[in-house]
KOLLO-507452 format. One record per residue (C-alpha): residue number from 1; residue in one letter; z, x, y. Coordinates in steps of 0.5 Angstrom, whole numbers, plus 500, padded with zeros to 3 digits. Example, Ala and Ser with C-alpha at 12.3 -4.5 7.8 and 13.67 -1.06 7.14 Angstrom:
paba resi 1, resn a, up 516, east 525, north 491
paba resi 2, resn s, up 514, east 527, north 498
# end
This chain:
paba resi 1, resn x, up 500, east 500, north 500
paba resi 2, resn x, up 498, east 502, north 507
paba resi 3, resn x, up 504, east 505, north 512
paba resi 4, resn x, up 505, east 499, north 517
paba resi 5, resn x, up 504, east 505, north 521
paba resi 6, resn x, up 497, east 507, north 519
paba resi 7, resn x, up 496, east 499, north 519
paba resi 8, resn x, up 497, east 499, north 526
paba resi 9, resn x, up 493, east 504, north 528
paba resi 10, resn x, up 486, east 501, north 523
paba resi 11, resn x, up 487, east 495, north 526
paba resi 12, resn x, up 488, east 498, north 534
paba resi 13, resn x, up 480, east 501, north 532
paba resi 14, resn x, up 478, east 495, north 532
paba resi 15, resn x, up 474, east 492, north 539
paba resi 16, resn x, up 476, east 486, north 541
paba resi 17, resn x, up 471, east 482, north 539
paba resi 18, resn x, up 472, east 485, north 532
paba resi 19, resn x, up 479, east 483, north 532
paba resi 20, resn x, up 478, east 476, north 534
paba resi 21, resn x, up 472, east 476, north 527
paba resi 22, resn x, up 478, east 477, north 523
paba resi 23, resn x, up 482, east 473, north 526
paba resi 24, resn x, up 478, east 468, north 524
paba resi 25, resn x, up 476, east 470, north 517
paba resi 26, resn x, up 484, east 470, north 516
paba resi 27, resn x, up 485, east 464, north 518
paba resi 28, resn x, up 479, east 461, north 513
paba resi 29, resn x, up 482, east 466, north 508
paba resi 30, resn x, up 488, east 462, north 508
paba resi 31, resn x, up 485, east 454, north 507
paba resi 32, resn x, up 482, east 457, north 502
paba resi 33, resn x, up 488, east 460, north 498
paba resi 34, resn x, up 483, east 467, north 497
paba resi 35, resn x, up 485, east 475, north 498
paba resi 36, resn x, up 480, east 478, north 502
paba resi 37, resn x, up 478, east 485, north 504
paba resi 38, resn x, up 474, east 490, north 508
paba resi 39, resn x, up 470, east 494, north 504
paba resi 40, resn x, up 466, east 500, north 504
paba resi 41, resn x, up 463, east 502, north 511
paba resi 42, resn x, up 467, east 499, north 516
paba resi 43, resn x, up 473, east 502, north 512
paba resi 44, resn x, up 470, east 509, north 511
paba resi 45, resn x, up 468, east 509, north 519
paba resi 46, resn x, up 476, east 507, north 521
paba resi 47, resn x, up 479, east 512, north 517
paba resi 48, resn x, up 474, east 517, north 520
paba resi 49, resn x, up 475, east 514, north 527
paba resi 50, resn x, up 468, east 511, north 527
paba resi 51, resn x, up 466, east 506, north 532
paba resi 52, resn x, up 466, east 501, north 525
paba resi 53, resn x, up 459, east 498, north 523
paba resi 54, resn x, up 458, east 490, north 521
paba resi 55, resn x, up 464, east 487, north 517
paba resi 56, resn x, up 462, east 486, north 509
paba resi 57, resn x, up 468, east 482, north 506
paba resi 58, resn x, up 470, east 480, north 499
paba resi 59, resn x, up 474, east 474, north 497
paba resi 60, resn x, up 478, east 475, north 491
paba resi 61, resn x, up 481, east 467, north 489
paba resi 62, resn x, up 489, east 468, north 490
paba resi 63, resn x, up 489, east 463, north 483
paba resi 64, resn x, up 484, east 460, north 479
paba resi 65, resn x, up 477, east 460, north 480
paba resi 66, resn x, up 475, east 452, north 482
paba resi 67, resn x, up 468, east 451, north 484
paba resi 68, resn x, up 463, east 456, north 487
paba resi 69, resn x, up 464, east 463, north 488
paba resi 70, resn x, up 469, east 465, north 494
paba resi 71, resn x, up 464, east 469, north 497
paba resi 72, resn x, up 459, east 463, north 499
paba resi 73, resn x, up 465, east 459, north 500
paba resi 74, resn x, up 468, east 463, north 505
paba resi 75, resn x, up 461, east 464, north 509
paba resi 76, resn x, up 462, east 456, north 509
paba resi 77, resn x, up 468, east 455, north 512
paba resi 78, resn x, up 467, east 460, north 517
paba resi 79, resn x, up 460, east 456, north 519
paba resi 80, resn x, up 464, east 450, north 519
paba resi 81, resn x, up 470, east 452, north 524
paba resi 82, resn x, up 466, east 456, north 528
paba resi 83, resn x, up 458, east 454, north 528
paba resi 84, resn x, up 452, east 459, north 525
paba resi 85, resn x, up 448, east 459, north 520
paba resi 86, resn x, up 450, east 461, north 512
paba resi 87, resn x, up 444, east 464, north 507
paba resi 88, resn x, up 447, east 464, north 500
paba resi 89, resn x, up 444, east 469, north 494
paba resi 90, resn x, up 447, east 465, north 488
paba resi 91, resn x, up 445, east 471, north 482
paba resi 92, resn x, up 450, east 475, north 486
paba resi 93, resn x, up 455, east 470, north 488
paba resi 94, resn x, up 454, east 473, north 495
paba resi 95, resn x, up 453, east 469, north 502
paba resi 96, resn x, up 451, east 472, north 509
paba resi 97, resn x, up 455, east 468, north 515
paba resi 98, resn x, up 450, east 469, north 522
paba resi 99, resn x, up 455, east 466, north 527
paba resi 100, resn x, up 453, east 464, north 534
paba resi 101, resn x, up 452, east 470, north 538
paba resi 102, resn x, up 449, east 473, north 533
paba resi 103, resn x, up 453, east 477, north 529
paba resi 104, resn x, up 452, east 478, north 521
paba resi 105, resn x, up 458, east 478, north 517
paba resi 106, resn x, up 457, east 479, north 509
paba resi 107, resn x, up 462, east 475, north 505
paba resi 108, resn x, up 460, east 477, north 497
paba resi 109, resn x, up 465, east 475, north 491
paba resi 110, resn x, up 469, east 480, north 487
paba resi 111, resn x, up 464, east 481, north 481
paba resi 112, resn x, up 462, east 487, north 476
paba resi 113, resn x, up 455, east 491, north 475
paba resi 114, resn x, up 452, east 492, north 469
paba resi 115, resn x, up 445, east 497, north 468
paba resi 116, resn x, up 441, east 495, north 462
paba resi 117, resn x, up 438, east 501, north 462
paba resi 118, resn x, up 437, east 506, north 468
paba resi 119, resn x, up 433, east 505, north 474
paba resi 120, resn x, up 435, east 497, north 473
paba resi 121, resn x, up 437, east 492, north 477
paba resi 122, resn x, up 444, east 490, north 475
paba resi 123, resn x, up 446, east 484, north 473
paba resi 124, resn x, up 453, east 481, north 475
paba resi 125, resn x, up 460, east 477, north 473
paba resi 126, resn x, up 465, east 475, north 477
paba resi 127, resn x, up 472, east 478, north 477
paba resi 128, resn x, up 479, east 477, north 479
paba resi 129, resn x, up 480, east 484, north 481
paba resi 130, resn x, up 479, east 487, north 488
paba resi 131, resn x, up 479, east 494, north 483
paba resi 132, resn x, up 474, east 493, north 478
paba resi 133, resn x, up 470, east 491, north 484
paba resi 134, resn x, up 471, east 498, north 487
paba resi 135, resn x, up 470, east 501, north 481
paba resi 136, resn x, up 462, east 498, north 481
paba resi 137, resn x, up 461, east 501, north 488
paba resi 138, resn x, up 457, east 509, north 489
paba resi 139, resn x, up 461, east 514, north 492
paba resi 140, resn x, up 468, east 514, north 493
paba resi 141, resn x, up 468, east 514, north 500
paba resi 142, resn x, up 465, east 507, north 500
paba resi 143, resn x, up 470, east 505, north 495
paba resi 144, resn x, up 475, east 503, north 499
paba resi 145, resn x, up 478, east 496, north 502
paba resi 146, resn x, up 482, east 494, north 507
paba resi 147, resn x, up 486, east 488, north 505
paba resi 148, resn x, up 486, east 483, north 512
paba resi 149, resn x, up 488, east 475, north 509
paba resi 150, resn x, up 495, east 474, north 512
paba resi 151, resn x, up 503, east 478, north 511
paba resi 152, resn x, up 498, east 482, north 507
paba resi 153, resn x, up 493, east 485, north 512
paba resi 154, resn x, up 492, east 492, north 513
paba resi 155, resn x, up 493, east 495, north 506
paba resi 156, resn x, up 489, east 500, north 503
paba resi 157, resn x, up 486, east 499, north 498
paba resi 158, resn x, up 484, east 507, north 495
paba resi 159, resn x, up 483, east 507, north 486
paba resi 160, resn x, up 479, east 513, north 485
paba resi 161, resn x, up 480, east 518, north 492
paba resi 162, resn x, up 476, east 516, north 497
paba resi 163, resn x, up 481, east 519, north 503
paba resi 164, resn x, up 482, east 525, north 499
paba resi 165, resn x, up 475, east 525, north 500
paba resi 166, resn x, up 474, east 523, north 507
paba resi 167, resn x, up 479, east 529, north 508
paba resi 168, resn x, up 474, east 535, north 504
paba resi 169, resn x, up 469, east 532, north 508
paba resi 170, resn x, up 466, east 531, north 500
paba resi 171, resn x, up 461, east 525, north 499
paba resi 172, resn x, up 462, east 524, north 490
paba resi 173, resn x, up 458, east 519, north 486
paba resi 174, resn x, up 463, east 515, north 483
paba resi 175, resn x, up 462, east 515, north 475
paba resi 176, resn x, up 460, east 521, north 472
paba resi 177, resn x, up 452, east 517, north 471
paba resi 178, resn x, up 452, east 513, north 478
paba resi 179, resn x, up 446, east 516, north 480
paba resi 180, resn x, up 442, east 516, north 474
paba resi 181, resn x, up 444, east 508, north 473
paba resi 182, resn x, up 440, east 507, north 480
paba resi 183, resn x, up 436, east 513, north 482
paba resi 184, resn x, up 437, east 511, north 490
paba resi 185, resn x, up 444, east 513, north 490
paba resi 186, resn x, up 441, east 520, north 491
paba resi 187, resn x, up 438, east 518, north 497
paba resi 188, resn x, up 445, east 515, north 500
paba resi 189, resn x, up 448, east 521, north 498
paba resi 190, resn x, up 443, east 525, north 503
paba resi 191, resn x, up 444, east 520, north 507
paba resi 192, resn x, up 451, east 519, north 507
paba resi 193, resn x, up 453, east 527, north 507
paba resi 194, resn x, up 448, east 530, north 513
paba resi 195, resn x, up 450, east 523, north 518
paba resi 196, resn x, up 458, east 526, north 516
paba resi 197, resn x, up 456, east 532, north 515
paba resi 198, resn x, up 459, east 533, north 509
paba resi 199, resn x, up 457, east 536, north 503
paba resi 200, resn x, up 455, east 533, north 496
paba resi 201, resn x, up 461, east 534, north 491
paba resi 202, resn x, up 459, east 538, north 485
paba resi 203, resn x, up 459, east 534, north 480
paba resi 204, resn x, up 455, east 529, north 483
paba resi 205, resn x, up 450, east 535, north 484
paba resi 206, resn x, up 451, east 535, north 478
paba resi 207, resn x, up 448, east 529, north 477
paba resi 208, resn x, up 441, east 530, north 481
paba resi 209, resn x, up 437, east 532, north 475
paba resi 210, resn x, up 438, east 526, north 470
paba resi 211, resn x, up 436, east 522, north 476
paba resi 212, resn x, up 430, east 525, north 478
paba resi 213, resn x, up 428, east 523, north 472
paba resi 214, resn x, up 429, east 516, north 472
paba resi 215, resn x, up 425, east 516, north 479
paba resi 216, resn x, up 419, east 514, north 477
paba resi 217, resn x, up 421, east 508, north 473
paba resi 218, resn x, up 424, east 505, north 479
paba resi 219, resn x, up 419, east 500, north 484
paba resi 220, resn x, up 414, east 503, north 490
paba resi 221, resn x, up 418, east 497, north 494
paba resi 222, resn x, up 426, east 500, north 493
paba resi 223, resn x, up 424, east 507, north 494
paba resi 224, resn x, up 421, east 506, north 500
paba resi 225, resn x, up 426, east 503, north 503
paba resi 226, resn x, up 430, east 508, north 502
paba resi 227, resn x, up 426, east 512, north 506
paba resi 228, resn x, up 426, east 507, north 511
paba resi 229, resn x, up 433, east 508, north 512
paba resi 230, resn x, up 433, east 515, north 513
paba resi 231, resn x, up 427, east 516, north 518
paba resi 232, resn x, up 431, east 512, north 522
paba resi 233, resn x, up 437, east 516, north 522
paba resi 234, resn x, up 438, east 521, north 528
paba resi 235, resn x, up 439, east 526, north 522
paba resi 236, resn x, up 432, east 524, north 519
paba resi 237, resn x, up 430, east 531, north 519
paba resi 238, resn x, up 435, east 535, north 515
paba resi 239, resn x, up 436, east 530, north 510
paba resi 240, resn x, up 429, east 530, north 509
paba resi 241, resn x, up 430, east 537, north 508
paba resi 242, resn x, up 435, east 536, north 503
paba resi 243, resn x, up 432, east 532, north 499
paba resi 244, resn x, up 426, east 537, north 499
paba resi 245, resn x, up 431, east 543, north 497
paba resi 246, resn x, up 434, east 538, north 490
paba resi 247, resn x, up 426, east 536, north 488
paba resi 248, resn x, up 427, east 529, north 490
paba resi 249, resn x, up 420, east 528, north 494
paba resi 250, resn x, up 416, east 531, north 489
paba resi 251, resn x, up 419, east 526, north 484
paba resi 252, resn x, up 417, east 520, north 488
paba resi 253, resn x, up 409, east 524, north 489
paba resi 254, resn x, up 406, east 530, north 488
paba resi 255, resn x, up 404, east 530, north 495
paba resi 256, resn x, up 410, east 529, north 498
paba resi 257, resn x, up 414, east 535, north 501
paba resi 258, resn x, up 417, east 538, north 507
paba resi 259, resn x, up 416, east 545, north 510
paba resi 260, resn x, up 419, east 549, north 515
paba resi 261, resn x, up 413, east 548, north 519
paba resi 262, resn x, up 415, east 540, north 518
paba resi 263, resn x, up 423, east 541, north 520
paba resi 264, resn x, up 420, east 545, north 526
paba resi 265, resn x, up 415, east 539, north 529
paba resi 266, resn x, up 420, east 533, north 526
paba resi 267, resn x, up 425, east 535, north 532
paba resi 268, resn x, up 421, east 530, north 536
paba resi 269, resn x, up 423, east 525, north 532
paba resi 270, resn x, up 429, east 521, north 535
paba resi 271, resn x, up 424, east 521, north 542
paba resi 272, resn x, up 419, east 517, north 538
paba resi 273, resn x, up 417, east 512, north 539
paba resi 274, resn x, up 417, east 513, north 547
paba resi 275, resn x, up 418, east 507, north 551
paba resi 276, resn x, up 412, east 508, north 555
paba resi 277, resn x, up 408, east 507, north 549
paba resi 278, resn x, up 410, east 501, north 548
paba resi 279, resn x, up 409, east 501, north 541
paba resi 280, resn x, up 415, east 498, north 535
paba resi 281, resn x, up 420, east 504, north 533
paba resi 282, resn x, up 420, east 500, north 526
paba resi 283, resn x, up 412, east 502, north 526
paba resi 284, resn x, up 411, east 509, north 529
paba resi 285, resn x, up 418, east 512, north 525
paba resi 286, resn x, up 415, east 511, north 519
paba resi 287, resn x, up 408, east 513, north 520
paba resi 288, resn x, up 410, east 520, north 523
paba resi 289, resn x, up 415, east 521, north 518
paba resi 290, resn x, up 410, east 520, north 512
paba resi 291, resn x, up 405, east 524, north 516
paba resi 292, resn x, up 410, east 530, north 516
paba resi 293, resn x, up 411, east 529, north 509
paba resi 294, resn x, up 403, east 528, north 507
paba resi 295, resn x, up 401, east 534, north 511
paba resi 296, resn x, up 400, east 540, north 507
paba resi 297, resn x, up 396, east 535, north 502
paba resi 298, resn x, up 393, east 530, north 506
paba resi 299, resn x, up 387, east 529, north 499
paba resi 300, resn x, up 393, east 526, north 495
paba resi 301, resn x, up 396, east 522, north 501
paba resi 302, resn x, up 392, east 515, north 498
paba resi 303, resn x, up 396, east 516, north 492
paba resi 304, resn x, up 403, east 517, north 496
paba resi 305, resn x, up 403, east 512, north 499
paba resi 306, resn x, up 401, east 507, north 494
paba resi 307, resn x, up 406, east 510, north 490
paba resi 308, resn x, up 411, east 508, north 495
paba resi 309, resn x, up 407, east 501, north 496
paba resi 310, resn x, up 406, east 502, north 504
paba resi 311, resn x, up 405, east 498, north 508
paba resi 312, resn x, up 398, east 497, north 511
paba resi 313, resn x, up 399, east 497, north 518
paba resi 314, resn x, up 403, east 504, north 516
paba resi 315, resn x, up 398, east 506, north 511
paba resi 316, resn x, up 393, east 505, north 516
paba resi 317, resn x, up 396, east 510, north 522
paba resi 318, resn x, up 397, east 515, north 517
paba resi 319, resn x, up 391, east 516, north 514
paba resi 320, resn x, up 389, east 516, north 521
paba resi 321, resn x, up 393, east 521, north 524
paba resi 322, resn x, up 392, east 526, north 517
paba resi 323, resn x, up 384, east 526, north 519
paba resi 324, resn x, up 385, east 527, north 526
paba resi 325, resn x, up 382, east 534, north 529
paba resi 326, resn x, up 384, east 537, north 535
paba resi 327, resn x, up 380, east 543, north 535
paba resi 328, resn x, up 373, east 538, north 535
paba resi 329, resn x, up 376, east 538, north 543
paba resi 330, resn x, up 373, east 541, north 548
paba resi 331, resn x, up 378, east 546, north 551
paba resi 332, resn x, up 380, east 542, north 557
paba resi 333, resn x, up 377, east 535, north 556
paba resi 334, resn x, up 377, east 529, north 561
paba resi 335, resn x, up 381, east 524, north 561
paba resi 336, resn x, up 375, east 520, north 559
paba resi 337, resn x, up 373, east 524, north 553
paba resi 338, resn x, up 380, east 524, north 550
paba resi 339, resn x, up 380, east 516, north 550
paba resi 340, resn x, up 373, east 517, north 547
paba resi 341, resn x, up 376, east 520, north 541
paba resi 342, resn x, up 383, east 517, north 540
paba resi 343, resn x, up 380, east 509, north 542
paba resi 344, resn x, up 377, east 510, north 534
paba resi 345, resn x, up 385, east 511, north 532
paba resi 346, resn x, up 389, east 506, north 532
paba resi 347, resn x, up 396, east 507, north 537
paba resi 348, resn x, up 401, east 508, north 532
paba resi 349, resn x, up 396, east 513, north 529
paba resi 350, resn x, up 395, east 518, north 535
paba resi 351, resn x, up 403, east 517, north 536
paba resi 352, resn x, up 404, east 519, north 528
paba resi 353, resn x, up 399, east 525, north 530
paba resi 354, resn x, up 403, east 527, north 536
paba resi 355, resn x, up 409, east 528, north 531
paba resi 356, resn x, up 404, east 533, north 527
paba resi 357, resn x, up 400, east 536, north 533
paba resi 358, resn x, up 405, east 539, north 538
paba resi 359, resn x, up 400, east 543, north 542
paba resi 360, resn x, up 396, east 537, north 543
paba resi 361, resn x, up 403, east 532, north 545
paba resi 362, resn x, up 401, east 533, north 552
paba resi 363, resn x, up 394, east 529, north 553
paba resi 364, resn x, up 396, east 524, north 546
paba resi 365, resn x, up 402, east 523, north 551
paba resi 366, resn x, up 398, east 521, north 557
paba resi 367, resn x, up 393, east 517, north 552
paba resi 368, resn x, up 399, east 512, north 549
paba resi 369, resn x, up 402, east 511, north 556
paba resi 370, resn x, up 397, east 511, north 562
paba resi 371, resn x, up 389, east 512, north 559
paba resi 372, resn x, up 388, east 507, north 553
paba resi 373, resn x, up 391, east 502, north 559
paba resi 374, resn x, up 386, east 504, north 564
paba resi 375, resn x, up 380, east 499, north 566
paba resi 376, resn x, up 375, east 498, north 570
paba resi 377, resn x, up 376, east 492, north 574
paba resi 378, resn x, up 369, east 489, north 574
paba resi 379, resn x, up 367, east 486, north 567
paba resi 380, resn x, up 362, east 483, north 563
paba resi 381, resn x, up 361, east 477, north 568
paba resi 382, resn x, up 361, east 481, north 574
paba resi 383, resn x, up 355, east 485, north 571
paba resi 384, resn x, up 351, east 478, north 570
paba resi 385, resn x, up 353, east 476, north 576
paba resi 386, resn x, up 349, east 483, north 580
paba resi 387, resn x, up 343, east 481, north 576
paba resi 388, resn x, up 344, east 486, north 571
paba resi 389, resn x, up 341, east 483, north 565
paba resi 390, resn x, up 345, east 482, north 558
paba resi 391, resn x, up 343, east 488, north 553
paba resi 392, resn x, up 346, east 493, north 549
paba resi 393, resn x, up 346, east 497, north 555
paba resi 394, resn x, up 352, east 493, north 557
paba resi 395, resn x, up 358, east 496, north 553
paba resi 396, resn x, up 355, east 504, north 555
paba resi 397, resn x, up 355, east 501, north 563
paba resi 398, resn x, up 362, east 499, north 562
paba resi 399, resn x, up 365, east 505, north 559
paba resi 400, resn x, up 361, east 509, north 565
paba resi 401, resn x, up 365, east 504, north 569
paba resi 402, resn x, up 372, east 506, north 564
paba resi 403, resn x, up 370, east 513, north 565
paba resi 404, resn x, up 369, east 513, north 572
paba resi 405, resn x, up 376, east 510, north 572
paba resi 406, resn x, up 379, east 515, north 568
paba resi 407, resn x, up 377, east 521, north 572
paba resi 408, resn x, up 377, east 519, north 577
paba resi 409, resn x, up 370, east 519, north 580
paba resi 410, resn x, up 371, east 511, north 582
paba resi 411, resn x, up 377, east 510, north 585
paba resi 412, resn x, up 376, east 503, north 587
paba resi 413, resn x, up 373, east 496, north 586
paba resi 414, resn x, up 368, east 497, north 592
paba resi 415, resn x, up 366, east 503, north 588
paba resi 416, resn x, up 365, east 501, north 581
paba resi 417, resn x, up 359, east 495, north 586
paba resi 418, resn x, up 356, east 501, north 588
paba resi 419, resn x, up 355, east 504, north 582
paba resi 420, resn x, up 352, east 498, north 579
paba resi 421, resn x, up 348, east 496, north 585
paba resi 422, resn x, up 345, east 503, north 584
paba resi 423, resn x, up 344, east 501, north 576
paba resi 424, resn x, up 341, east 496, north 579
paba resi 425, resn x, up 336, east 500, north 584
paba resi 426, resn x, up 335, east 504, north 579
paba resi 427, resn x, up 333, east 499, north 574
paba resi 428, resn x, up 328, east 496, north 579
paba resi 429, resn x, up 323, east 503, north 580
# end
């Protein structure tokens, strides 16, 4: 049991308005006579002395089980007293309470996880006991809970040396073959220990090995959204080198690996996207990331991302990016012939080759924030309007417009009429 101490300073880590989420949980908890816990990130994060994250809850039934699982039931109650809306998933007896403002709170039942076989989803049972449902979880520092329903809130919950973990700064898989159930922990792991800085525990490198040979047999879909998770972590760079350094990537494909070279141009990626751009973090992120990794096997990139069931609009900016060549650009090519090359690409796959290509950050910059934007400010329907004829000359008078625009040479809509009255003219003789 946790000291009255320590329970104190746990709850004063909490914000207000986090405080004020538990007060409802607690009050809910006890209409519906049921022992619930904080468990697993929120947990770690306040020992650590993190800002917490979402709360994800557990309820346990104070007596026997009577009707639908606690988890669902606990969800419901909430979205009854305080509004929102409550999405179930009933084969893991789990519930998720969106409240009014926004915020998500998860609210699973305490349950047991069973792998028929490396690599497999696991399946489910309901269980009574906070500590059997710990003992299905990772990693130690996750296997944590904070008890928060009546005279008991703030007891913690620590079967398998979570604090003393935290404390070695060790991220340690929880059972000695907890990476080869689900390959994917590794890339927690990772994750996990280059966000912490700590290190993997060894036995739990122990482990990596028999994981990586189950790899293969799990889903493109679950691997990718591994790999989704890290690109978005500041630290992306660094655990993606780790993961190169325990074999992981060449596990997922061949073709993926991570230099040196990679690392160095990586360190531009917490930048990205830039707001100027004004393209989504969630596309360019990944688009770069992957072109980082495929770089050094551009050939082999279709069957990488395949593997990894990709989606189009990533696929597409990093095909792009790999088959980008800077050295077809003139030496200090205007503004026009830039935009002439990148318009074929599209946005996201110039911000994917801004990642690879560090000496041509400078003009892909200037092309994704100011010169793809730039127009001339006569249209087609001007054109017509001067007398010039519809034709396939249209679009290259056009562009001439853009270009003039883009260069400078035409610097108003008085000067684009000029040149079209001389197009004009010169149609005429």
């Amino acid at each position: 049991m946790t000291s009255p101490h320590r329970r104190a300073d746990l709850l004063a880590a909490l914000p207000e308005a986090r405080l004020a989420r538990l007060q409802q949980v607690q009050a809910a908890a006890a209409d519906l006579g049921l022992s619930v816990y904080l468990v697993g990130g929120v947990v770690r994060d306040l020992l650590l002395g993190l800002p917490p994250g979402d709360f994800d809850l557990v309820a346990v039934p104070a007596g026997a089980e009577q009707g639908a699982p606690p988890g669902p039931r606990l969800a419901r109650a909430l979205a009854q007293r305080h509004g929102g809306a409550v999405t179930v998933h009933p084969a893991f007896g789990t519930a998720t309470w969106l409240a009014p403002d926004g915020a998500a709170t998860d609210c699973a039942t305490a349950r047991t996880e069973t792998y028929a076989q490396p690599g497999a989803l696991p399946s489910v049972t309901p269980t009574p006991d906070i500590t059997t449902d710990l003992a299905r979880r990772d990693f130690t520092l996750n296997a944590l809970a904070l008890r928060v329903d009546g005279d008991h809130l703030g007891e913690l919950v620590d079967p398998f040396g979570g604090q003393a973990d935290l404390a070695a700064c060790l991220v340690r898989a929880l059972h000695p073959a907890s990476l080869q159930d689900d390959p994917t922990r590794l890339f927690r792991a990772v994750r996990y220990a280059r966000r912490l800085a700590f290190t993997l525990a060894p036995d739990t490198l122990a482990q990596v090995a028999p994981a990586l040979a189950v790899l293969p047999a799990l889903s493109g879909e679950r691997l990718r959204h591994e790999l989704d998770l890290i690109f978005a972590e500041p630290q992306a760079a660094a655990m993606l080198t780790q993961l190169d350094e325990l074999g992981a990537l060449t596990a997922l494909h061949p073709a993926l690996s991570w230099s040196p070279a990679a690392a160095e141009r990586a360190a531009v990626l917490p930048e990205l996207p830039r707001p100027a751009w004004q393209l989504p973090a969630a596309l360019i992120r990944p688009a770069a990331c992957f072109a980082l990794l495929l770089a050094a096997a551009p050939g082999e990139s279709a069957g990488a991302l395949a593997r990894l069931a990709i989606t189009h609009d990533v696929a597409q900016a990093v095909t792009a990016a790999l088959a980008f060549q800077p050295a077809a650009w003139p030496a200090q090519p205007l503004p026009s012939q830039v935009v002439a090359m990148l318009d074929r690409l599209p946005p996201a796959g110039v911000a994917a080759a801004y990642a690879l290509h560090p000496a041509q950050r400078p003009l892909l910059h200037r092309y994704l924030s100011e010169w793809r934007f730039v127009r001339a400010d006569l249209t087609g329907d001007d054109l017509l309007a001067l007398g010039l004829p519809a034709g396939p000359r249209f679009k290259t008078l056009l562009w001439q417009l853009r270009a003039g625009r883009l260069d400078g040479t035409l610097s108003s809509r008085t000067a684009e009429l000029a040149q079209a009255r001389q197009w004009l003219r010169a149609q005429a003789d």
